[in-house]
C-alpha positions in Angstrom: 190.5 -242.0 105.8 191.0 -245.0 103.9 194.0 -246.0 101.8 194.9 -248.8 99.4 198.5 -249.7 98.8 199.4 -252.3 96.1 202.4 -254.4 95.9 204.1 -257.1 93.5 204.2 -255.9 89.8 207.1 -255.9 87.9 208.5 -257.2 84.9 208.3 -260.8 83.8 208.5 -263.2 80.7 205.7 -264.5 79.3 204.5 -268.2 81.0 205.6 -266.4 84.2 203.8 -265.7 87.8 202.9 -262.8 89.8 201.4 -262.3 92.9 199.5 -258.8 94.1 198.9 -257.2 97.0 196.5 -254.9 98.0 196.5 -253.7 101.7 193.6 -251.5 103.0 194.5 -249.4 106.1 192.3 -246.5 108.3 189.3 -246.3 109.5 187.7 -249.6 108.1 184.8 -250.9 109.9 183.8 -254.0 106.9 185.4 -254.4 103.6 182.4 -255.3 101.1 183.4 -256.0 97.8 187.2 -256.0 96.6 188.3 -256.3 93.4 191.0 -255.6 90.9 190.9 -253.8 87.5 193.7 -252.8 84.8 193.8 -250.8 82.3 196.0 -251.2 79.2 197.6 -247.4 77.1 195.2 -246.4 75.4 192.5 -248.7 76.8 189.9 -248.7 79.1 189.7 -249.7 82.8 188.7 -253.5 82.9 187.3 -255.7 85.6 189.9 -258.6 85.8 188.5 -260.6 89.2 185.9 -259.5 91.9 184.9 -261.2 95.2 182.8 -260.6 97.7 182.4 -260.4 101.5 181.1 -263.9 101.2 183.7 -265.4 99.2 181.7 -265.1 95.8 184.3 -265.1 93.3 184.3 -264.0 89.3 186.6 -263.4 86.9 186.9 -262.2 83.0 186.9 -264.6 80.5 190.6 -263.3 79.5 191.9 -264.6 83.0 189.9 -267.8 83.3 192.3 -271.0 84.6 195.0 -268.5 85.5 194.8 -265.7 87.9 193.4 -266.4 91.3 191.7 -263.5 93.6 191.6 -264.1 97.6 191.6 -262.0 100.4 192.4 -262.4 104.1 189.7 -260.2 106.0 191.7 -260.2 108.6 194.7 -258.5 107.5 192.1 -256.1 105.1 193.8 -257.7 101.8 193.1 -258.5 98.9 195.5 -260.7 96.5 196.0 -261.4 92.6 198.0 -264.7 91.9 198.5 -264.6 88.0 199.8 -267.2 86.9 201.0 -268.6 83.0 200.9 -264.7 82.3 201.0 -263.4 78.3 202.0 -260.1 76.8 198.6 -258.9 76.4 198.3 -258.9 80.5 200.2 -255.8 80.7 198.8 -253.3 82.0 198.5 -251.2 85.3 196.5 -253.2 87.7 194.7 -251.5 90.1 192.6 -252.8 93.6 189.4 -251.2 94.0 187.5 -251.7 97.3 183.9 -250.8 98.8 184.0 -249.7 102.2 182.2 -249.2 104.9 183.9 -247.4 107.8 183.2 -246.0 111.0 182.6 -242.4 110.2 180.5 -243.0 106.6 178.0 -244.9 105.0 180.2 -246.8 102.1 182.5 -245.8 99.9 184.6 -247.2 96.9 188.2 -246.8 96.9 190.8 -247.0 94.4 194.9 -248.3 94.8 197.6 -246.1 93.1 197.9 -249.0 90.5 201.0 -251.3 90.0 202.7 -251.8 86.8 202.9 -255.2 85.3 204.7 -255.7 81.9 204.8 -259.2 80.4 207.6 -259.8 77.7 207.1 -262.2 74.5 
């Protein structure tokens, strides 16, 4: 019932910017938490930024001072400005969101992940 479509990776030198979209569509009642992840080859999936419904905002200490996370509650979306970007920030990035809709009690849901390659 729910769906999470990312937008906005590509390919870009290092020092460059990014933005990333994450639009939640169906039957969506409240968006709780939203938050995006990557995950590296051969690595783990990593908590890059989370925030709240209330606007509580945290990020990992890789990504301090240069990405950003917002979201527009309105439009169900959650963004990623990353900004002075380095090689080791490639990875897929994907937005993760809990929600709680008409027809369940919550649920977490997972984007289809968005490339984004940084080159030296």
């Amino acid at each position: 019932q729910v769906r999470l479509v990312e937008s906005g990776g590509g390919l870009v030198q290092a020092g460059g910017s990014l933005r990333l979209s994450c639009a939640a569509s169906g039957s969506i009642f409240r968006i709780n938490t939203m938050a995006w992840y990557r995950q590296a080859p051969g690595k783990q999936r990593d908590l890059v930024a989370v925030i709240n419904s209330g606007g509580s905002i945290n990020y990992a200490d890789s990504v301090k001072g240069r990405f950003t996370i917002s979201r527009d509650n309105a439009k169900n979306t959650v963004y990623l400005q990353m900004n002075s970007l380095k090689p080791e920030d490639t990875a897929v990035y994907y937005c993760y969101a809990n929600v709680q809709s008409g027809s369940y009690s919550t649920r977490n849901f997972w984007g289809q992940g968005t490339q984004v390659t940084v080159s030296s």
